[in-house]
Residue, then its C-alpha position, 0 to 999 in steps of 0.5 A: x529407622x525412620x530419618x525423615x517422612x514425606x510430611x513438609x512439617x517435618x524438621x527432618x525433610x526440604x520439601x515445600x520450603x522457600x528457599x534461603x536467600x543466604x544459601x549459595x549453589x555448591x560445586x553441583x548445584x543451581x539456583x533453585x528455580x521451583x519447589x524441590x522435591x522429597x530427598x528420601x532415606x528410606x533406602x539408607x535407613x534400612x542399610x544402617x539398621x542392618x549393623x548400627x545400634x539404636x543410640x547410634x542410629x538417634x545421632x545419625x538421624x540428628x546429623x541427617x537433620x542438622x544436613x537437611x536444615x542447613x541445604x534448605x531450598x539448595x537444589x542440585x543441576x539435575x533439580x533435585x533438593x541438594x540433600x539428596x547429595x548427602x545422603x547418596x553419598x552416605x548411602x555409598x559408605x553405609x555399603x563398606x558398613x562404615x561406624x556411625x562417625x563416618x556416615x554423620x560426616x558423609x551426611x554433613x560433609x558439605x556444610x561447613x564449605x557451603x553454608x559457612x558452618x564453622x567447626x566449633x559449630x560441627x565439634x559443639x553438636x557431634x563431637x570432636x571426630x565428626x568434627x575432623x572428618x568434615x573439616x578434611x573433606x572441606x575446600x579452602x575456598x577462604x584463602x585466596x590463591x594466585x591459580x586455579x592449579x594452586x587451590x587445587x593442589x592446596x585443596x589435596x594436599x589438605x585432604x590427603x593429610x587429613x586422610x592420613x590421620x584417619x582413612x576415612x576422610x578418603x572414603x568419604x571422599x571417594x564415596x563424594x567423588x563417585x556420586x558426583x561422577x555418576x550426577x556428571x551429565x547435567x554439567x556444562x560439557x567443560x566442568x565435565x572434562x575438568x572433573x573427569x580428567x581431576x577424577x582420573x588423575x587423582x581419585x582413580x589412582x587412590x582408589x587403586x592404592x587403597x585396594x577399592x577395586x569397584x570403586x576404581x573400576x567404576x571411576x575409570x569408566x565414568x571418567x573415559x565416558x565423560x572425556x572421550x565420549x565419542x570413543x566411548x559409545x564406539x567401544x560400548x556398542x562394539x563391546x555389546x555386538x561382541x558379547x553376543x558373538x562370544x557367548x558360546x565360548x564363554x559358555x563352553x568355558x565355564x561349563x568345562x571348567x566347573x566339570x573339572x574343578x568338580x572332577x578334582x573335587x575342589x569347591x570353587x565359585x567359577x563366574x564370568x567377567x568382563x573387561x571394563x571400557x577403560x581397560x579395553x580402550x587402554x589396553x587396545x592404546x597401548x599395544x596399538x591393536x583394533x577392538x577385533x585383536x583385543x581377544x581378552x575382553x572376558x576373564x573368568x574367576x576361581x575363588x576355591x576355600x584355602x590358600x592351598x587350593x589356589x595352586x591346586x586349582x591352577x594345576x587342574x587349568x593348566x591341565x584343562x588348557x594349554x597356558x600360554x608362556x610368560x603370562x603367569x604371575x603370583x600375586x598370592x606370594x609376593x602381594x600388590x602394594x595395595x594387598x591385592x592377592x590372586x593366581x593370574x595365568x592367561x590358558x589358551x581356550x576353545x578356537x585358540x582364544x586367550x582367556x585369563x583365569x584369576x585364582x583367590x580364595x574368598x578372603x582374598x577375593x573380600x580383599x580384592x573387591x574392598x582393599x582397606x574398606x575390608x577392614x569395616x565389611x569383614x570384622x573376622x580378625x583375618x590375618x591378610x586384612x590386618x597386614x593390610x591395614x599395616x601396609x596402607x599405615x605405612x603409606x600414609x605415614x610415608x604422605x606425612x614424610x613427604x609433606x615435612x620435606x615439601x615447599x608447597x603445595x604443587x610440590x607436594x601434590x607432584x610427589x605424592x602422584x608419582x608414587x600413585x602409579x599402580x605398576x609396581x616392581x618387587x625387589x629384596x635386600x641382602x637379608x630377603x625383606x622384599x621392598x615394593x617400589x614403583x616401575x621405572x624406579x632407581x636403586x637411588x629410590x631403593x636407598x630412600x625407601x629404607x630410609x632418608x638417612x641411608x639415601x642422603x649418604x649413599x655412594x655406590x650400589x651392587x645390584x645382584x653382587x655386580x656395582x651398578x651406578x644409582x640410577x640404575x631402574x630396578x627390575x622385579x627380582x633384583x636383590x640390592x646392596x646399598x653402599x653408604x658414607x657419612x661424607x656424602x651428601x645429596x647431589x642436584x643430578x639426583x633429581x635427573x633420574x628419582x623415581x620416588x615422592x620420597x626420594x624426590x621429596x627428600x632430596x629437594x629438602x637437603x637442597x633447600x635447608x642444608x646447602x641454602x647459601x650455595x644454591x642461593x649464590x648460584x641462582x643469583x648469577x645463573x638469572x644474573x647470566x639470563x637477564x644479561x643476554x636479554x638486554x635486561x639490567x640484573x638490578x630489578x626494581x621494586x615494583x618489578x619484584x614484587x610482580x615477579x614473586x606473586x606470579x612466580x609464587x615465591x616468598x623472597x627472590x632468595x627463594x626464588x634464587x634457591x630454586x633456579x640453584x637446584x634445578x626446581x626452575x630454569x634460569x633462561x625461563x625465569x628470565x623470559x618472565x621478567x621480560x613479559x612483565x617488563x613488556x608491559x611498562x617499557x619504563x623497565x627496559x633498557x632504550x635499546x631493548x630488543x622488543x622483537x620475538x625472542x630467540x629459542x632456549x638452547x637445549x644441551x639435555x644436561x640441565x638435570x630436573x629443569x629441563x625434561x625430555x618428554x617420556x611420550x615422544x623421547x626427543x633426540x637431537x636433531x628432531x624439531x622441538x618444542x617446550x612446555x612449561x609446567x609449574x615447578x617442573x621446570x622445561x618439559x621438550x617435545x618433538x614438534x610433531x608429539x600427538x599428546x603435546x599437540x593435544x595440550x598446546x591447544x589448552x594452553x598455548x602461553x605455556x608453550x616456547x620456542x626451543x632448539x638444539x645446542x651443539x657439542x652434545x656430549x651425551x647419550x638419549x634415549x630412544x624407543x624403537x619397534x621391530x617386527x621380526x620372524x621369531x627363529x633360533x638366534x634373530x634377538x642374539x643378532x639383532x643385539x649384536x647389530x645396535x651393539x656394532x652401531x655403537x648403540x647402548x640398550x636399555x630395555x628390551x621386550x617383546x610380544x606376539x603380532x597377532x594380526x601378522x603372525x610375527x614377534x615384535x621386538x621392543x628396544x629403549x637404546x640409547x643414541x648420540x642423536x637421529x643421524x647415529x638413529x637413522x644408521x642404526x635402523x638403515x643396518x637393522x633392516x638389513x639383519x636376515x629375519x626382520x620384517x619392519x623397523x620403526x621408531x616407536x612414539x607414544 
């Protein structure tokens, strides 16, 4: 199929047109300054012949010209002719070999949000399903929103619904996304630190829950290049000298492997593969390791002909190389949330070098590579694939959940993040159904995922036949009995410890609707209570309300009262707010109002979601603190000397207020806390035993090797009365025979 051909006469090709003056740059796209060149098909003609037929190939082709006519004298930043966009990201979803329908949208996703085509318009030439995709890959740049962070979330919350009707609104998207990523370098060097830190945030993690295992790996890099540059160029020319100096022993590896999968006479593919940039600089952050101690920079794969052969395969490598022990884990039994399957073992190789195998056979390795597009690439009525399909269903229905019991758009953008985390933990009713849920959440979120009705009435828990409190975090194995009664209903400390989009979703919607008057009554007075101690009079004028609420984004101070009874904001902030804008027309303020700087929020840490101890720092009392205010998230604390805070402070410094500590805290905090130890018989038993004494609470514990000393490092999340009860605590640590250095672990 031929779409277009270098011939300017064409109806189907931009070149050597003047341009239209009605024609308005895209997001990626400048006034044209010359004659733009030839956007060739060539190569998207040849890739939709392989599987398209011939009445579908005729209304691409026209969708192509319709594209091609409305960009007409658009020319991107890097000067090419705008088309050229379209049809790259066309090109992209022609590889998942999606149907005709999804790539007449790729080619025309633009139009409706560049050159005011409207959906009649789309839904008259291709049909009502084209029509759908466009439209939920089109921006709302005709509603006027009071931020930049408001559109955005706005713009998500309408393409994620959308993709929760039809998943290849997403794939499309994701396909835009890509191209985008990979065209980023003719940006100015902010829009590409916004669209990376977008892209991360938002298009990496979708990706990863759709099982698009290239497409995520891909994103990452780009995204890491784009905003630590600096970092990147460091990592890759450090990874580069090491692929040379590591190539004996991947060879050696491989060779051995084939030799002894062959000898037990398995059919296996054995390749090669490297860890992406992103992985290494995450992995060498998180465990705090130099690029020469991060020793799995490369991993092998063996995809064998059946199920059976995976663990037969795993056998004969056990036999190979020694594994090395708690590195193990079966994702061929209990699947990823995103159908993702495989044996992973860590063996040790050749000169005591780790090496992670991944065991899979080829469906699953289709599966792995593709996630949901599998669905289109591989057409064989597969079992896997269906349950993947069913399972990726089930997660955009629980999006159409979430949107029903959601204020706004922020909210809901909020809810749908947390539940994007790739980690996950596996855990099982009383009859085995095994329940996915993400790491860190409750037995609270438990109850939720089962259904809303179950947790809006839960009162008790058992986790493994023993009564736990619902804020217990689950871990992978547990198998959780939930205790309800229809008296029961949604407490606002829920929202304290949630970890869910659901459960949070769902329990802010209880708040809102059911228990309305109540939290209406107890904001007025909580503001009432902030107003007074800042020398404010509670009786609000008008046109001091009416700035109130288009700042604050509420429709009614009943809202915003709603809000401030919940928890969703902070009474003492709203306060401070009033008193900005009462700044600005001292004819609101009272004669005698203090002008000067305000005195620090007092913290007491049981204000529930309002107030937020920051997961990165972990602040404790008696640690200098700061605040950040984050919308509808209420305060997020800080300790003054937080390297990730120090990082945002500097982009939005109006964000940031002085906080302090109350007195007469009556409440544990949690604190993170590393020690490095000898590993002999008994040094965990006494080390548990020396916080138990210090009247100290352990909630995690963990562990793993020290390579570069030799030792075992020992990882405790305690739970302390402030950083003197801290300061004793690691005083008698260090005095336990065995451990070498005590430290508190920060971000």
């Amino acid at each position: 199929m031929n779409l277009t051909t270098p011939d300017s006469s064409s109806p189907g090709t931009s070149a050597a047109r003047p341009p239209r003056p009605a024609s308005r740059p895209h997001d990626g796209a400048a006034p044209p300054a010359s004659a733009p060149g030839v956007a060739s098909v060539t190569h998207l003609s040849a890739q939709l012949a392989e599987y398209l037929t011939p009445s579908e190939l005729k209304k691409v082709k026209e969708a192509y010209r319709f594209s091609d006519e409305k960009h007409l004298g658009q020319v991107r930043k890097s000067g090419e002719p705008y088309i050229s966009h379209p049809i790259a990201v066309a090109e992209i979803c022609a590889e998942w070999k999606l149907d005709a329908q999804a790539i007449m949208a790729a080619l025309l996703h633009d139009v409706m949000e560049d050159q005011d085509v409207k959906k009649e318009e789309l839904i008259e030439h291709f049909g009502a399903p084209v029509a759908s995709l466009v439209d939920g890959l089109s921006k709302l740049e005709k509603i006027e929103f009071q931020s930049q962070i408001e559109a955005q979330a706005e713009n998500f919350r309408k393409m994620l619904l959308a993709m929760a009707s039809d998943v290849r609104v997403i794939l499309i998207k994701l396909a835009d996304r890509l191209h985008n990523m990979r065209t980023l370098e003719h940006m100015t060097a902010a829009k590409k630190r916004r669209i990376a830190s977008e892209t991360m945030e938002v298009y990496v993690p979708i990706a990863h829950r759709l099982g698009l295992n290239n497409i995520y790996r891909e994103l990452q890099d780009l995204a890491f290049s784009h905003l630590y540059p600096l970092r990147y160029r460091t990592l890759a020319k450090a990874v580069k000298a090491a692929r040379g100096n590591r190539r004996e022993v991947v060879k050696k590896i491989l060779e051995s492997v084939k030799v002894t999968l062959a000898a037990a006479e398995l059919g296996a593919e054995v390749y090669g593969r490297e860890k992406t940039l992103y992985g290494i600089y995450k992995k060498m952050r998180s465990k705090r390791l130099s690029f020469s101690q991060v020793l799995d920079v490369y991993g092998f794969r063996v995809v064998v002909d059946d199920f059976a052969n995976c663990y037969v395969a795993l056998g004969t490598l056990h036999g190979l190389y020694k594994p090395m022990p708690g590195k193990f884990k079966d994702y061929i039994a209990i699947r990823k949330l995103n159908g993702y399957q495989s044996l992973h073992t860590t063996l040790i190789g050749p000169y005591g070098t780790p090496v992670e195998f991944q065991i899979r056979t080829q469906e699953m390795h289709r599966t792995a590579e593709s996630g949901v597009a599998a669905h289109w690439l591989y057409k064989n009525g597969d079992s896997n694939l269906s349950d993947l399909q069913q399972r990726t269903h089930a997660w955009l229905q629980s999006l159409l959940d979430i949107q029903q019991q959601t204020g706004d758009s922020a909210e809901f953008l909020e809810h749908v993040k947390v539940d994007l985390f790739p980690d996950s933990v596996y855990v099982f009713t009383p009859k085995s159904k095994i329940i996915a849920l993400p790491r860190g959440a409750t037995a609270l979120d438990f109850a939720y995922s089962i259904h809303t009705g179950i947790g809006d009435h839960t009162v008790s828990v058992r986790i493994n036949n023993e009564t736990a409190a619902l804020r217990t975090e689950l871990r992978n194995g547990d198998i959780v009995e939930i205790v309800t009664d229809k008296a029961s209903r949604p407490s606002p400390t829920w929202l304290a410890f949630v970890r869910t989009g659901k459960a949070r979703s769902a329990i802010r919607h209880h708040l809102r609707t059911i228990n309305l008057p109540e939290s209406v009554e107890l904001g007025h007075e909580l503001l009432r209570q902030a107003l007074t101690a800042l020398n404010i009079k509670p009786e609000l004028a008008p046109p001091l309300v009416e700035r109130l609420l288009n700042e604050s984004s509420a429709n009614s101070m009943e809202e915003l009262y709603a809000d401030i009874g919940i928890g969703k904001r902070v009474a003492a902030l709203v306060a401070r707010h009033i008193f900005g804008l009462c700044d600005d027309d001292p004819a609101w303020l009272p004669e005698d109002h203090d002008a000067s700087e305000l005195d620090p929020v007092t913290i007491y840490g049981t204000e529930g979601v309002s107030v937020q101890l920051a997961p990165c720092c972990l602040p404790i009392p008696g640690d200098t603190i700061v605040g950040q205010l984050r919308r509808d998230q209420g305060l997020i604390v800080h300790t003054s000397d937080c390297l990730p805070a120090k990082r945002t402070r500097g982009k939005e410094p109006e964000r940031w207020i002085a906080v302090q500590w109350g007195g007469e805290l009556n409440r544990r905090f949690d604190c993170r806390i590393r020690l490095l130890i000898d590993n002999e018989k008994g040094i965990l038993a006494r080390v548990a035993a020396e916080i138990g004494e210090a009247d100290a609470n352990i909630t995690y514990v963990g562990m793993d090797e020290d390579k570069e000393h030799a030792m075992t490092q020992l990882r405790f999340t305690i739970q302390i009365k402030d950083r003197v009860h801290l300061a004793g605590l690691i005083r008698n640590l260090r005095r336990v025979p065995g451990v070498t250095r005590v430290e508190r672990e920060r971000a």
